[in-house]
TORKOL-897450 format. One record per residue: x, z, y of N, C-alpha, C in turn. Coordinates in steps of 0.05 Angstrom, whole numbers. Layout:
<atoms>
+--------+--------+--------+--------+--------+--------+--------+--------+--------+
!    n.X !    n.Z !    n.Y !   ca.X !   ca.Z !   ca.Y !    c.X !    c.Z !    c.Y !
+--------+--------+--------+--------+--------+--------+--------+--------+--------+
!      X !      Z !      Y !      X !      Z !      Y !      X !      Z !      Y !
...
+--------+--------+--------+--------+--------+--------+--------+--------+--------+
</atoms>
This chain:
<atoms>
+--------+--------+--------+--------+--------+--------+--------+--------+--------+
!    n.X !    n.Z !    n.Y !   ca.X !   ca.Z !   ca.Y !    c.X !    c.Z !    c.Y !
+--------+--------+--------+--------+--------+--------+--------+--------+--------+
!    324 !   -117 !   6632 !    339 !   -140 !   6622 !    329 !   -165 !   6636 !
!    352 !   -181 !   6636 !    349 !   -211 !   6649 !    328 !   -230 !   6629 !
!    325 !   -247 !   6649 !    310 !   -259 !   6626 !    331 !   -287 !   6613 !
!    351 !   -284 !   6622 !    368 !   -296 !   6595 !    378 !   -282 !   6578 !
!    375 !   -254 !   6583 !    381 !   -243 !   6562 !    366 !   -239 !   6542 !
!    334 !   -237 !   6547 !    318 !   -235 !   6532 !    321 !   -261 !   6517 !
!    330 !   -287 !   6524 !    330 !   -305 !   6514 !    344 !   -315 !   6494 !
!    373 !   -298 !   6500 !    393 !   -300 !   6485 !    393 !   -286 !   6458 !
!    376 !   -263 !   6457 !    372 !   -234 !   6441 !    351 !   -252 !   6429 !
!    329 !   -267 !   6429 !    301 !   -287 !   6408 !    324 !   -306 !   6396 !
!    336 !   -320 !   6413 !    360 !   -334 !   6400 !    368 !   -317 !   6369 !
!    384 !   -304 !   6389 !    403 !   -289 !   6362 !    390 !   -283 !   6340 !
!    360 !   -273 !   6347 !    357 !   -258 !   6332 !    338 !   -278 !   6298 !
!    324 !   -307 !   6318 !    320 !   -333 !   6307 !    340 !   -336 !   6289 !
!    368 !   -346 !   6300 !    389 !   -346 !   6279 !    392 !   -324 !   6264 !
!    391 !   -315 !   6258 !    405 !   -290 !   6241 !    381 !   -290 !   6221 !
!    359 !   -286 !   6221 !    336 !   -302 !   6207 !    338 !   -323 !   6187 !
!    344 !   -352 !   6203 !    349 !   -373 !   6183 !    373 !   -366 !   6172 !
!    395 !   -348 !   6175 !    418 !   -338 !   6165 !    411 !   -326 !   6134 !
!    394 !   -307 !   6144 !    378 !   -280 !   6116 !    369 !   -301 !   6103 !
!    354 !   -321 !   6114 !    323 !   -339 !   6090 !    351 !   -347 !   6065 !
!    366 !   -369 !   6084 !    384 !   -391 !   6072 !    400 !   -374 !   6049 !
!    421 !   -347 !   6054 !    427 !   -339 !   6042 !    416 !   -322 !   6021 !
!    393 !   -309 !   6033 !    387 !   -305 !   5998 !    366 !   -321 !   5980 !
!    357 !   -344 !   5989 !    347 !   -367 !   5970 !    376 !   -374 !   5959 !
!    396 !   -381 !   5962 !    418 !   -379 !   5953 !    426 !   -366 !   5932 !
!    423 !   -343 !   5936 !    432 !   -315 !   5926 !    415 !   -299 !   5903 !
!    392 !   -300 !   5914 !    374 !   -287 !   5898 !    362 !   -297 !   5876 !
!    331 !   -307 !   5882 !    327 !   -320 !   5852 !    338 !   -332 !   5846 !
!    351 !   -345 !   5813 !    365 !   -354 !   5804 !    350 !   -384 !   5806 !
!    362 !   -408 !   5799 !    355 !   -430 !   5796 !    332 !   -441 !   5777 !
!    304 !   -447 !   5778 !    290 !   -450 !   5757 !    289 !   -479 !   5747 !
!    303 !   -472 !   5719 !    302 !   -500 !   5709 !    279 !   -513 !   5703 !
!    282 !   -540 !   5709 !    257 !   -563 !   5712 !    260 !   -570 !   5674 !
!    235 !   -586 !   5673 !    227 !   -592 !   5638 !    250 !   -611 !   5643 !
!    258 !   -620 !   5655 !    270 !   -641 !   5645 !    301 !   -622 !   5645 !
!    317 !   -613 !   5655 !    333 !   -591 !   5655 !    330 !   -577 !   5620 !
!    313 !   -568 !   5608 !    303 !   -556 !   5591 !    310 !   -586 !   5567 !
!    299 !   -604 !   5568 !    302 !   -625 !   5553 !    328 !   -642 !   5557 !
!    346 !   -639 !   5572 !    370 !   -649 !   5569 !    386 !   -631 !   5550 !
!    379 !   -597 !   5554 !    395 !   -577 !   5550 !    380 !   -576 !   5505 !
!    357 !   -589 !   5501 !    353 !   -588 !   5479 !    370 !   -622 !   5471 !
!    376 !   -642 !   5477 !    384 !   -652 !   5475 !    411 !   -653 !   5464 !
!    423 !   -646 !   5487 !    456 !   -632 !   5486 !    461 !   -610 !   5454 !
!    440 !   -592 !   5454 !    434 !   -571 !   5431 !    435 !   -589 !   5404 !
!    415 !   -608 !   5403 !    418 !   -614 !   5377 !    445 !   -636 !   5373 !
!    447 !   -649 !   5381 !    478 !   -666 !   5382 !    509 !   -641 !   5375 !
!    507 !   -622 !   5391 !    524 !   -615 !   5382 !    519 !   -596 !   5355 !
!    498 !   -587 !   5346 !    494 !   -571 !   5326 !    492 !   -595 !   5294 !
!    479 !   -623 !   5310 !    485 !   -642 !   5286 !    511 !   -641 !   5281 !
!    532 !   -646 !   5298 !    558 !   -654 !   5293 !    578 !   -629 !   5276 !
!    562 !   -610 !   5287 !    572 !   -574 !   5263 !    565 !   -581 !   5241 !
!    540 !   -589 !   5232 !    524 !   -588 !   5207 !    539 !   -610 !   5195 !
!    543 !   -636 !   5206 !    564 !   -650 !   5184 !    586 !   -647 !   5182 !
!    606 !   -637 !   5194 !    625 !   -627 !   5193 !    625 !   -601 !   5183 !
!    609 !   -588 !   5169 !    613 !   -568 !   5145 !    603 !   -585 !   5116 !
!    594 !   -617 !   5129 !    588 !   -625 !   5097 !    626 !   -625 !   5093 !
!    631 !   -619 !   5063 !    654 !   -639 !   5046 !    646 !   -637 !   5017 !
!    631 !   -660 !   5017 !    631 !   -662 !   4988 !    658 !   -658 !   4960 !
!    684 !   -657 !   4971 !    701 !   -655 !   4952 !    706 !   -621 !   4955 !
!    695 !   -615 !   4974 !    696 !   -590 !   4966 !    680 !   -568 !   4962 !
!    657 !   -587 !   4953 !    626 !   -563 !   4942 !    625 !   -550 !   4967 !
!    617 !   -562 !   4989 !    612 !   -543 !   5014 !    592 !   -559 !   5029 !
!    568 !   -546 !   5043 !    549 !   -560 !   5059 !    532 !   -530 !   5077 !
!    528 !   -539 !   5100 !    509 !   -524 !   5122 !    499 !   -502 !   5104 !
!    493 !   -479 !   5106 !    479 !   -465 !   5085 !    441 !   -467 !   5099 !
!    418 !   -469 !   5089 !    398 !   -472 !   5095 !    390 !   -462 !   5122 !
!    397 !   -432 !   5127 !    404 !   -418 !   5149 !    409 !   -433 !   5169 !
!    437 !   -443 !   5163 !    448 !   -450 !   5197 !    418 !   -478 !   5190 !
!    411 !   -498 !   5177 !    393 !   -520 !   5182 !    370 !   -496 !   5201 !
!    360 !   -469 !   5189 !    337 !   -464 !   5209 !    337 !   -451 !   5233 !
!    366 !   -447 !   5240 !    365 !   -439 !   5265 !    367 !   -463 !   5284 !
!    378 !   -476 !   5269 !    374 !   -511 !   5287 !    348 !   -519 !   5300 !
!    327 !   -508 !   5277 !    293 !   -526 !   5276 !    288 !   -494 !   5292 !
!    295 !   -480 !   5295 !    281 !   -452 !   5309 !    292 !   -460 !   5341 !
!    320 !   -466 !   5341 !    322 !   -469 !   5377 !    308 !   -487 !   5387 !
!    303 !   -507 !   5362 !    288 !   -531 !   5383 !    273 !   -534 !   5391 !
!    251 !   -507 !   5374 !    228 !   -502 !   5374 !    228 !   -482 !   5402 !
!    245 !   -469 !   5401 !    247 !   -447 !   5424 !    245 !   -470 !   5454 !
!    272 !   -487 !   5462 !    260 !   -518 !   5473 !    238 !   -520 !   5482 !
!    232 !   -535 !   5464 !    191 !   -543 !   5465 !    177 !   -528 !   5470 !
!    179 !   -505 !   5462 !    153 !   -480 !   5482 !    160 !   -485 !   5505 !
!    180 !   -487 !   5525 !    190 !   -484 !   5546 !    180 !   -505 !   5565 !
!    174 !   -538 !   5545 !    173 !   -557 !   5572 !    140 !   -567 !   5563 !
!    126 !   -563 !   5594 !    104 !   -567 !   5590 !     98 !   -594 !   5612 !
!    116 !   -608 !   5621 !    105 !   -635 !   5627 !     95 !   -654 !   5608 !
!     67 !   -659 !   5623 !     56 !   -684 !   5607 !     77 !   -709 !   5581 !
!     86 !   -707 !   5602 !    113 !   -736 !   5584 !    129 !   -727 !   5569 !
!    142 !   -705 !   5576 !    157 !   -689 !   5563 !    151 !   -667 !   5539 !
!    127 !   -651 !   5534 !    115 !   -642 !   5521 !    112 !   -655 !   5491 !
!     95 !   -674 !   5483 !    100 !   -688 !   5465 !    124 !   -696 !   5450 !
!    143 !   -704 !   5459 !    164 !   -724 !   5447 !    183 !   -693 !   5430 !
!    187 !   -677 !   5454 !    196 !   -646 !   5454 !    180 !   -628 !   5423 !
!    150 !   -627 !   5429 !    141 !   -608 !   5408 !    146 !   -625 !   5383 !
!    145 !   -651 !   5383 !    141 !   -672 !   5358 !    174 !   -669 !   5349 !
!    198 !   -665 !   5362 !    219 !   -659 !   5353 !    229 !   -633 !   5337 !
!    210 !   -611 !   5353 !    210 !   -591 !   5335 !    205 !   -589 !   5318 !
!    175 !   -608 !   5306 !    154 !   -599 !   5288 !    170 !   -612 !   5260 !
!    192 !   -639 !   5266 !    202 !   -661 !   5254 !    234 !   -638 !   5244 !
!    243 !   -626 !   5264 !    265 !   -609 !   5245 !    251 !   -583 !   5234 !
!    235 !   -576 !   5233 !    215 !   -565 !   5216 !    223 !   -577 !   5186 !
!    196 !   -596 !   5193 !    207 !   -614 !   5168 !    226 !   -627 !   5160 !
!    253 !   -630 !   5167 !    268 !   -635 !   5151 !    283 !   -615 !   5145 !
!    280 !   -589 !   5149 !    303 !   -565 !   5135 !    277 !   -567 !   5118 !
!    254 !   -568 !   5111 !    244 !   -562 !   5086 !    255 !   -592 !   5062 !
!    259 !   -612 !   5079 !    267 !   -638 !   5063 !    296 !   -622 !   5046 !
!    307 !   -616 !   5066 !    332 !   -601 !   5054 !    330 !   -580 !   5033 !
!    309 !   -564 !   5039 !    309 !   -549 !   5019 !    302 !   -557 !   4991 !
!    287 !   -574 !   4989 !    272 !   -595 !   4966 !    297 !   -606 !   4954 !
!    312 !   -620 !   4975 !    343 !   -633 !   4960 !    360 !   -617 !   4945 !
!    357 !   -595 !   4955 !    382 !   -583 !   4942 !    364 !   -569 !   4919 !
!    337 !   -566 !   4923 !    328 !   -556 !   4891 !    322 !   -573 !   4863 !
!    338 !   -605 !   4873 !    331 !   -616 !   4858 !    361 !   -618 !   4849 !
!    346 !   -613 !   4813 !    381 !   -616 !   4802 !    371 !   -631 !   4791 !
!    353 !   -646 !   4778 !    342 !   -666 !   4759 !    361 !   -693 !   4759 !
!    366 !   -706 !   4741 !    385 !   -730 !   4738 !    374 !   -754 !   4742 !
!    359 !   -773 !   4756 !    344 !   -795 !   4753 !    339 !   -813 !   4727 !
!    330 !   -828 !   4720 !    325 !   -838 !   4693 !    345 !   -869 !   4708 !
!    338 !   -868 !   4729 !    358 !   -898 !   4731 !    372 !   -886 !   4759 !
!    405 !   -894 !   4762 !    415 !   -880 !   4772 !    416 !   -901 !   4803 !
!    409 !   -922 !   4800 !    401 !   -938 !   4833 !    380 !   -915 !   4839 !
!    353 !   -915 !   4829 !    335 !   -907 !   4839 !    342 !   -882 !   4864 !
!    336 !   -879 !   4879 !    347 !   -856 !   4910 !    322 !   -827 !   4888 !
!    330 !   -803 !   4901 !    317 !   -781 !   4896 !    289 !   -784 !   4910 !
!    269 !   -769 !   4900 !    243 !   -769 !   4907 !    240 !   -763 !   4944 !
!    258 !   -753 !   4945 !    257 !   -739 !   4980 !    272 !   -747 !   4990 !
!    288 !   -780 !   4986 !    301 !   -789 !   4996 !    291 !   -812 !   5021 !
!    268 !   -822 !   5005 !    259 !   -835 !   5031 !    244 !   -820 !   5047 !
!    225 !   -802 !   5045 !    211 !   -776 !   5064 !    233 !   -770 !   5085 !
!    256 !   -764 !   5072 !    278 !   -756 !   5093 !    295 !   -780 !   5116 !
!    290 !   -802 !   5100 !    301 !   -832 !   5127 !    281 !   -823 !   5139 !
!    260 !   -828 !   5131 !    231 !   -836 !   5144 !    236 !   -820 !   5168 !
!    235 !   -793 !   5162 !    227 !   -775 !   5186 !    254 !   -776 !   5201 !
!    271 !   -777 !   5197 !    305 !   -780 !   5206 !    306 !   -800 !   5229 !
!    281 !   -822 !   5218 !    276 !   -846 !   5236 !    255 !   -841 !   5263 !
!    238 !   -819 !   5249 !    223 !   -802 !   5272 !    234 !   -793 !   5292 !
!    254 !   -770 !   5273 !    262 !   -751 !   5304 !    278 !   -774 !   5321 !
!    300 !   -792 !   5303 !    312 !   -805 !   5326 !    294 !   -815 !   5347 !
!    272 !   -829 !   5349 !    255 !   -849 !   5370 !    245 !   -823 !   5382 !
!    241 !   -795 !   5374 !    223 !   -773 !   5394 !    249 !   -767 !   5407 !
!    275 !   -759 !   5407 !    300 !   -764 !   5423 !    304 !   -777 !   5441 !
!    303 !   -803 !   5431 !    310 !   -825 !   5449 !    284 !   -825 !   5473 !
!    268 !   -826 !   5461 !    252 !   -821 !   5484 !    242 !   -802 !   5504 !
!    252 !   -777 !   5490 !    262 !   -753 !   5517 !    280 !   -759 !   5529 !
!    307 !   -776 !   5517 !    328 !   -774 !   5533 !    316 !   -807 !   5551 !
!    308 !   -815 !   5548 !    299 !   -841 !   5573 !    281 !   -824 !   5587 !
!    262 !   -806 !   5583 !    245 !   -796 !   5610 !    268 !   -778 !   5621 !
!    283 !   -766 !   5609 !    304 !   -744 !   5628 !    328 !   -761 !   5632 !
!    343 !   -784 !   5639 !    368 !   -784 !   5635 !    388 !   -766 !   5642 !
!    412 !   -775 !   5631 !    430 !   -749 !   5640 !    436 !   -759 !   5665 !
!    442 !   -738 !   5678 !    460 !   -742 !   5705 !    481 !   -750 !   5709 !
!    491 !   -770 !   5725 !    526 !   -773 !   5725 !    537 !   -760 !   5739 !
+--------+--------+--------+--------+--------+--------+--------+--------+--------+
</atoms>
């Protein structure tokens, strides 16, 4: 063989190489999502599972979330938070889980309370526990969603 042929044949054979790499990084392993990927997608999760959960409230018609669907809510989010282990992200993430934790137990407390108040302004015993922390998860949210913004 010539020696442009030999040259032509390292060529070819060069390309066909970056051909194999490109296509199966492509192809093969699947895409690994980044914490922040993971924390948009818990984001997205609870927004739309809030918007289920009140939209099964109707008070005129004795109907609300049954406890259930509240703990599979505090279980995915929890599922979430194992997942993202950046510094910044880690915190705001496990503290959101730990916070719908506690509020399906807030919930469970509410609805075991049938007691009638002695003065009917006065709010239920677990009514402020439940702003309080309500006011929690919102700021651990908001501030996942400012370290991850969404993408446009």
């Amino acid at each position: 063989m010539t020696r442009m042929r030999w040259v032509l044949l390292g060529a070819t054979v060069v390309v066909a190489a970056i051909i194999g790499t490109v296509v199966a990084m492509r192809s093969g392993a699947p895409h690994q999502k980044t914490d922040c990927d993971v924390a948009r997608e818990m984001i997205g999760y609870n927004k739309t599972q809030s918007q289920l959960l009140a939209a099964a409230f109707t008070p005129n018609q004795d109907h609300e979330a049954s406890i259930g669907d509240y703990q599979t809510w505090a279980d995915q989010l929890r599922h979430y938070a194992t997942q993202i282990t950046a510094p910044n992200l880690a915190p705001p993430a496990g503290r959101l889980a730990d916070e719908a934790d506690q509020l399906v137990g807030l919930v469970k407390q509410a609805r075991a309370d049938h007691s009638a108040p002695a003065d009917p302004e006065t709010p239920p015993p677990w009514a402020k526990p439940y702003a309080d922390l309500n006011t929690q998860f919102q700021a651990n949210l908001v501030a996942l969603d400012q370290a991850c913004p969404a993408k446009s």
